[in-house]
C-alpha positions in Angstrom: -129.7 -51.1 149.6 -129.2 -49.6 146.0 -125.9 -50.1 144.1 -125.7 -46.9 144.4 -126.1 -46.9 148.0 -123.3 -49.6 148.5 -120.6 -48.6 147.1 -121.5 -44.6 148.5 -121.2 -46.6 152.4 -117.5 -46.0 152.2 -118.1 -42.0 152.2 -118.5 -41.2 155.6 -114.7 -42.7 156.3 -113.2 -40.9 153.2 -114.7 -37.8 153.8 -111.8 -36.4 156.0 -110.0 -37.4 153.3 -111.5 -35.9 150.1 -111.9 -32.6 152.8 -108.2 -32.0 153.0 -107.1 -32.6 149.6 -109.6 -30.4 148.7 -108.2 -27.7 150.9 -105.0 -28.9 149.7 -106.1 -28.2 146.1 -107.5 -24.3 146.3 -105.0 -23.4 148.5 -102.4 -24.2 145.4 -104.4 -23.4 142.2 -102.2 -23.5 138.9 -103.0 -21.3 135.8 -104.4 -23.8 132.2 -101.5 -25.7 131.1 -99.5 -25.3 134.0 -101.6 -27.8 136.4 -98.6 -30.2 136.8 -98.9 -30.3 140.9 -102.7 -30.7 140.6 -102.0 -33.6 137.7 -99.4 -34.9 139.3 -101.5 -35.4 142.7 -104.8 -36.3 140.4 -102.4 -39.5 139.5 -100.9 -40.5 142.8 -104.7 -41.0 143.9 -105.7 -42.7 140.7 -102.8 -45.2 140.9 -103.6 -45.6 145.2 -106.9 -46.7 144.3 -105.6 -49.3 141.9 -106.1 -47.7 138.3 -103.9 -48.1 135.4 -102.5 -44.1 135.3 -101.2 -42.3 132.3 -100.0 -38.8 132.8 -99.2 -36.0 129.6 -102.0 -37.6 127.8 -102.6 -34.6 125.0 -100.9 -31.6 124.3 -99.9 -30.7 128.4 -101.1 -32.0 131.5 -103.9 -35.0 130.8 -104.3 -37.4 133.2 -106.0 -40.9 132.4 -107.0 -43.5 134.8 -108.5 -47.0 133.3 -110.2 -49.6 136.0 -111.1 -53.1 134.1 -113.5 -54.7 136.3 -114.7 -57.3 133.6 -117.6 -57.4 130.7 -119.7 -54.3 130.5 -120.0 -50.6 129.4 -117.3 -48.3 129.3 -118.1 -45.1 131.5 -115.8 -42.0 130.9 -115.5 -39.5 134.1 -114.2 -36.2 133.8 -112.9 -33.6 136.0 -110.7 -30.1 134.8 -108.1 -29.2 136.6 -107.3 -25.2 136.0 -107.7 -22.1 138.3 -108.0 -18.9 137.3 -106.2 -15.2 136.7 -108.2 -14.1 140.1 -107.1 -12.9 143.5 -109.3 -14.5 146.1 -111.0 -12.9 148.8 -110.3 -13.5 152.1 -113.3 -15.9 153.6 -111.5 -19.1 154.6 -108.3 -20.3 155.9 -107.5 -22.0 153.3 -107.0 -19.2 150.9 -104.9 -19.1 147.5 -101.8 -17.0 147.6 -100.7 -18.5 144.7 -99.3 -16.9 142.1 -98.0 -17.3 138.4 -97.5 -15.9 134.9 -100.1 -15.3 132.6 -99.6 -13.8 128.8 -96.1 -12.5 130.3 -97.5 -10.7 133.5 -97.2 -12.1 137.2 -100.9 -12.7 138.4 -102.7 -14.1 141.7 -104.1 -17.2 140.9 -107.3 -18.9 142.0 -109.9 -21.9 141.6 -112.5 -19.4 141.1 -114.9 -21.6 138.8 -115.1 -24.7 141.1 -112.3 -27.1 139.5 -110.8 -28.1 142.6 -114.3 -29.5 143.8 -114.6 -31.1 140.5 -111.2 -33.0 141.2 -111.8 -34.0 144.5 -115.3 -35.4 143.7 -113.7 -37.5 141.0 -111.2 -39.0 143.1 -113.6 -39.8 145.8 -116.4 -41.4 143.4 -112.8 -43.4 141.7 -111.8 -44.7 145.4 -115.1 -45.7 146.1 -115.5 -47.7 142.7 -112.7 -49.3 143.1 -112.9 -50.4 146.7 -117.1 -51.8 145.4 -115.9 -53.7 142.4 -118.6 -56.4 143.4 -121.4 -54.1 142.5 -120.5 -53.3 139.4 -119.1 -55.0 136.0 -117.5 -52.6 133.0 -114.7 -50.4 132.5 -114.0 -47.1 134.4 -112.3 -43.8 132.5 -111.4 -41.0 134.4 -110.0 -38.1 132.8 -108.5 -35.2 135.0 -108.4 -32.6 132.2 -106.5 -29.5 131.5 -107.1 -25.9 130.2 -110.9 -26.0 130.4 -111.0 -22.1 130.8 -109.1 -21.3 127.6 -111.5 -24.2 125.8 -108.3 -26.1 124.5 -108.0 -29.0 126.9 -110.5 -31.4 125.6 -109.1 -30.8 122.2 -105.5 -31.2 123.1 -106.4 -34.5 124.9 -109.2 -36.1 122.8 -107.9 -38.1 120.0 -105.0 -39.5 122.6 -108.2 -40.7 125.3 -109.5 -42.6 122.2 -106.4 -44.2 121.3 -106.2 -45.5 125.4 -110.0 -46.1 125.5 -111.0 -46.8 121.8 -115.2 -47.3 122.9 -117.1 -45.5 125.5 -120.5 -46.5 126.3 -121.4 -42.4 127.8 -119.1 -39.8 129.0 -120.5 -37.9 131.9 -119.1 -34.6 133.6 -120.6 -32.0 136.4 -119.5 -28.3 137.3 -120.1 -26.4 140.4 -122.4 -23.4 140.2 -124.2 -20.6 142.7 -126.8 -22.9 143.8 -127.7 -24.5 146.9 -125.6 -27.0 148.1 -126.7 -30.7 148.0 -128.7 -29.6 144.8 -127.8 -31.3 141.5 -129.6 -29.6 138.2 -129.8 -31.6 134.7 -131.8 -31.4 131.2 -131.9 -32.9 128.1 -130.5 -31.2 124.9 -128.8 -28.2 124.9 -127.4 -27.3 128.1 -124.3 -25.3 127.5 -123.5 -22.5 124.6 -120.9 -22.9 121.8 -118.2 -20.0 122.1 -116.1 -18.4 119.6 -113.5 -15.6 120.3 -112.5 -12.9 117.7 -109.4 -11.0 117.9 -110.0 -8.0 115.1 -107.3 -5.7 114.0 -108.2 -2.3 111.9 -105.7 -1.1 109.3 -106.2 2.6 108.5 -103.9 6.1 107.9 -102.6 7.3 111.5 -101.8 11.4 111.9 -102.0 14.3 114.0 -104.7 15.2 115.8 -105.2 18.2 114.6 -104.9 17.1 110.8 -108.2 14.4 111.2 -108.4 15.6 107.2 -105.1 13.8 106.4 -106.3 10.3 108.0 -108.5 7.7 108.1 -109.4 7.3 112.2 -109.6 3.8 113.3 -111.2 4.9 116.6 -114.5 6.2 115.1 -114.9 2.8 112.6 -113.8 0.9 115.9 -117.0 2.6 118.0 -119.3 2.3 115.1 -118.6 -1.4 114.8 -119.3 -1.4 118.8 -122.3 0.4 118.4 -123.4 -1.8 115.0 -122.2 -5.1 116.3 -125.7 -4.5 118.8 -128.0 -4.5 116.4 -127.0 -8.6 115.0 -128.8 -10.0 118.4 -131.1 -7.0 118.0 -132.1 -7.0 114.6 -130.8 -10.7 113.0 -131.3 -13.0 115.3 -135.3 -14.3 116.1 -136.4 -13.5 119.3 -136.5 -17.3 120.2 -133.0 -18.4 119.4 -130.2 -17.1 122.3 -127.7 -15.2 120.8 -125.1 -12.9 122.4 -122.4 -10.4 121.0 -120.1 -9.5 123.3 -117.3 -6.7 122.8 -115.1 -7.4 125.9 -111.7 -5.4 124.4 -111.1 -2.0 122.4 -107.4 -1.0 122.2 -106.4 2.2 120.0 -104.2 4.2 120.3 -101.3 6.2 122.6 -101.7 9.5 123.0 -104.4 12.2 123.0 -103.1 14.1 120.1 -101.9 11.4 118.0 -104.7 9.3 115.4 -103.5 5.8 115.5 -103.1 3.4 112.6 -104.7 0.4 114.2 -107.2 -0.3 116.7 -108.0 -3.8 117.7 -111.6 -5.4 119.2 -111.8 -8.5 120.7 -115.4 -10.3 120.3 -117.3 -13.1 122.2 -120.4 -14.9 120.7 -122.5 -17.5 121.9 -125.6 -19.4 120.8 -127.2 -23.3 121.0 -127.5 -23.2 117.4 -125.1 -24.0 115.1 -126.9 -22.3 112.5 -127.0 -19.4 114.7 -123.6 -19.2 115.5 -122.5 -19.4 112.0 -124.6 -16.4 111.0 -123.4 -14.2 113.9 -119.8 -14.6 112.6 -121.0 -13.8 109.0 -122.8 -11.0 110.2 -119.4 -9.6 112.4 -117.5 -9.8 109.9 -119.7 -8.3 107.3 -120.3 -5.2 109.7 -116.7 -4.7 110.1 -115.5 -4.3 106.9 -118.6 -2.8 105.7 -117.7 0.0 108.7 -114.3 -0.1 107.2 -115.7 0.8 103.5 -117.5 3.6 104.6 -115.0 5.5 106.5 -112.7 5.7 103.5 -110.7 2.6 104.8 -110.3 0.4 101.7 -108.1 -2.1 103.4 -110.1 -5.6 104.7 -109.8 -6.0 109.0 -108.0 -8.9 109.8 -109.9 -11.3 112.0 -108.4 -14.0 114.1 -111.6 -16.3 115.2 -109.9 -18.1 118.3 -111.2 -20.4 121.4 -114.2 -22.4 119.7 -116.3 -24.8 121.7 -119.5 -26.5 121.2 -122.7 -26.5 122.4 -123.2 -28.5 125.0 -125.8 -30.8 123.5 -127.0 -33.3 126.2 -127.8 -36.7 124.7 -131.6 -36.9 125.4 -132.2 -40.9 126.2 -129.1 -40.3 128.3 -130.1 -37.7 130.3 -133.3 -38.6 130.9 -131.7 -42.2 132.2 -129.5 -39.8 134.4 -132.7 -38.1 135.5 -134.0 -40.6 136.7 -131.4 -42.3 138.8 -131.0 -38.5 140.4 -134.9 -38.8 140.8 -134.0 -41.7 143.1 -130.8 -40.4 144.5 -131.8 -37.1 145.4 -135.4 -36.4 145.8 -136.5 -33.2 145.7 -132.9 -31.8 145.1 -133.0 -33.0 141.4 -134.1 -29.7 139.9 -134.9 -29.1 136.6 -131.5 -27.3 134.9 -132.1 -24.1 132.7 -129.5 -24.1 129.9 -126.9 -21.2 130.6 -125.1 -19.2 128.4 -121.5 -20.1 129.5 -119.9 -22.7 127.4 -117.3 -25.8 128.2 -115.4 -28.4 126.3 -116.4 -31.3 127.6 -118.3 -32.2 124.8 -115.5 -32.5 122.5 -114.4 -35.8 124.6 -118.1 -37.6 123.5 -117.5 -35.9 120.2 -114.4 -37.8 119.4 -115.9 -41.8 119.5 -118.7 -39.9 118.8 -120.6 -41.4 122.2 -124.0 -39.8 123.9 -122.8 -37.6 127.2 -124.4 -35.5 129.9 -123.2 -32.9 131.5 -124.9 -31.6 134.9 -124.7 -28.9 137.7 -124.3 -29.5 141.3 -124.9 -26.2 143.8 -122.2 -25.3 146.0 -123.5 -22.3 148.5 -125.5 -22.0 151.7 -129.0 -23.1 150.8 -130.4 -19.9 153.5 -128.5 -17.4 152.0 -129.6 -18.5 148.2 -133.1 -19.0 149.6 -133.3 -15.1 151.1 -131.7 -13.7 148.1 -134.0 -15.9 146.0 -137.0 -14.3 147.6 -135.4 -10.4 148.2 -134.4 -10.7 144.0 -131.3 -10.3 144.9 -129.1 -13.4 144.1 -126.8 -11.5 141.3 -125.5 -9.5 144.7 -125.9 -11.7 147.5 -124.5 -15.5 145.8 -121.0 -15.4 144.0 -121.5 -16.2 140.2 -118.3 -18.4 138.9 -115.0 -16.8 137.9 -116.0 -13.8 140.9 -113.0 -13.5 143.7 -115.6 -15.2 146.2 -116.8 -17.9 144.3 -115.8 -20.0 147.1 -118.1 -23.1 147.7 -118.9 -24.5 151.1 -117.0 -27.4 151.6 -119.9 -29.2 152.5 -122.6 -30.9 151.5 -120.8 -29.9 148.0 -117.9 -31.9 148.1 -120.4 -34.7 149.2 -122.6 -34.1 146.4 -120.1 -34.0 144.0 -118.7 -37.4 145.1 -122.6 -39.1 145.3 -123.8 -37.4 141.7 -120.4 -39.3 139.9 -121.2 -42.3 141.6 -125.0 -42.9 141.1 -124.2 -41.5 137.4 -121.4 -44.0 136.9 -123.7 -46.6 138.3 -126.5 -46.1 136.0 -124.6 -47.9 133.5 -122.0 -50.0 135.4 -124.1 -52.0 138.2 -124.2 -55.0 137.7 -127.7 -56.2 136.5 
């Protein structure tokens, strides 16, 4: 029997377990920086299983559990912990009714990117450590983190994990995506996108409609910056490096007959390349005040860059360790990851020391209906994507997967050897 394999024999008892408080956990979602039920559950099971718990690590809602078990690396585990502005379909029983307040306006609330799988695997892979401590020799970190979907958590709680845990060996971290279940996905290098946001307000001379003489119309600069904005990717970018513009807001305006004095975009970009990101904000802003100049609008746009992460950079001698043990672990279920464009924090928690980290994927949908729509060229319609209102994994094999990909991952470095 593997390491691995030993301390994994206590699953099939916990699995009732880990199955109710997961149900527990997506029945009562909680919105980023709210998550004080979820953290405050997070660290009755960390301190059941025997870890030294600290709670409002950071800037809101951190939780940190430490387990010394003796000389050896120091492995840092991390989970998030928020749900999402969404209001769930109706497919299981365990539905979220929750709701809450987001920027000032009562919402439905739901785990619709996976984060109460991510929790639950965390505590089960912790409970099993802890109840194996003969099979392995180190230092176990687990971080139940906060406000992963507005990209602040990991900042707010880095530099006070460090000052708990000054030296990690690796940090490791997984997400749930629309993939078969019992399938677990990694990669070397870049896995993950950096993000930036971009809140951009236009300042021009409002009027009456019927007077477009007497004004400058921030509408028309705010659709030519739309339609100019394309051409970066289009025209700036080389065709090998991903790059993508995004214009997800336009606000102008109140009344047909009346030329406003503002109008305000709101931009996402992403990229793998730091030298790629760099020159797509260049190039927005650049556009936008060149757009300005040309209408007649001599005042600069204001531009409030907001929400940064980085790329997801997977440390290669890392992952390819990780790749290996998964090799082992799960056979023919380790598939190859392709890098996706959505981005996470994560990083910034190997960032801080700075330490090497991987971060992987772990399916979580019925493996004959992604199959079917697999070969029908139809998975966009037919398997939820993350953040959809029924993004709703199976409960199992994904909670099981979840649980065994922490453990062989934290074992890689911890078993005793």
């Amino acid at each position: 029997m593997t390491d691995s394999a030993t301390v994994l024999a206590g699953l099939d008892e916990l699995r009732p377990q880990l199955e109710e408080l997961y149900q527990h956990l997506h029945a009562h979602p909680e919105l980023s920086n709210q998550e004080v039920a979820s953290a405050a559950r997070m660290a009755e099971g960390l301190r059941a299983s025997g870890f030294e718990v600290h709670e409002q690590v950071g800037a809101s809602t951190g939780v940190v559990g430490i387990l010394r078990n003796g000389e050896g690396p120091v492995v840092l585990l991390r989970a998030d912990m928020d749900g999402l502005p969404v209001l769930e379909d109706e497919k299981v029983p365990y539905r979220s009714r929750a709701r809450g307040t987001w920027q000032g306006t009562d919402v439905p609330i739901m785990h619709a990117c996976g984060h109460d799988t991510h929790m639950t695997a965390l505590q089960g892979a912790t409970r099993l450590l802890a109840d194996s401590t003969d099979a392995w020799s180190g230092t176990l970190v687990a971080v139940f983190q906060p406000a992963e979907e507005v990209v602040a958590g990991a900042y707010g709680m880095a530099e006070q994990v460090k000052e708990l845990v000054p030296h990690i060996d690796v940090a490791l971290g997984q997400h749930v995506w629309p993939a078969p279940a019992g399938t677990v996905h990694t990669a070397a290098g870049p896995v993950m996108a950096s993000t930036d946001g971009c809140n951009i307000t236009i300042h021009s001379r409002g009027g009456h409609g019927s007077q477009p003489e007497n004004t400058v119309d921030p509408v028309v600069i705010a659709a030519h910056i739309v339609v100019r904005l394309q051409t970066i990717v289009s025209r700036e970018i080389a065709p090998q490096s991903m790059a993508v513009v995004t214009v997800g807001r336009l606000n102008a305006g109140s009344k047909g007959n009346i030329i406003p004095a503002t109008a305000e975009i709101e931009i996402n970009i992403r990229s793998y390349d730091e030298g790629v990101r760099a020159h797509l904000k260049r190039s927005i802003e650049r556009i936008v005040n060149a757009e300005c100049a040309a209408a007649g609008e001599p005042a600069r746009a204001e531009f409030e860059w907001i929400t940064p992460a980085p790329v997801t950079d997977n440390d290669p001698p890392s992952a390819e360790r990780l790749g290996a043990a998964f090799d082992a672990a799960f056979g023919d279920d380790h598939w190859d990851l392709v890098p996706v464009a959505g981005s996470e924090d994560f990083g910034v928690l190997g960032d801080v020391y700075p330490a090497p980290y991987v971060f992987w994927f772990f399916g979580g949908f019925p493996r004959d209906v992604y199959e079917k729509a697999l070969a029908q060229g139809t998975l966009a319609e037919d398997v939820p994507s993350n953040h959809a209102p029924n993004f709703i994994p199976e409960m199992q094999p994904t909670l099981d997967t979840g649980v065994r990909a922490l453990v062989v991952a934290a074992m890689e470095w911890l078993a005793r050897r």
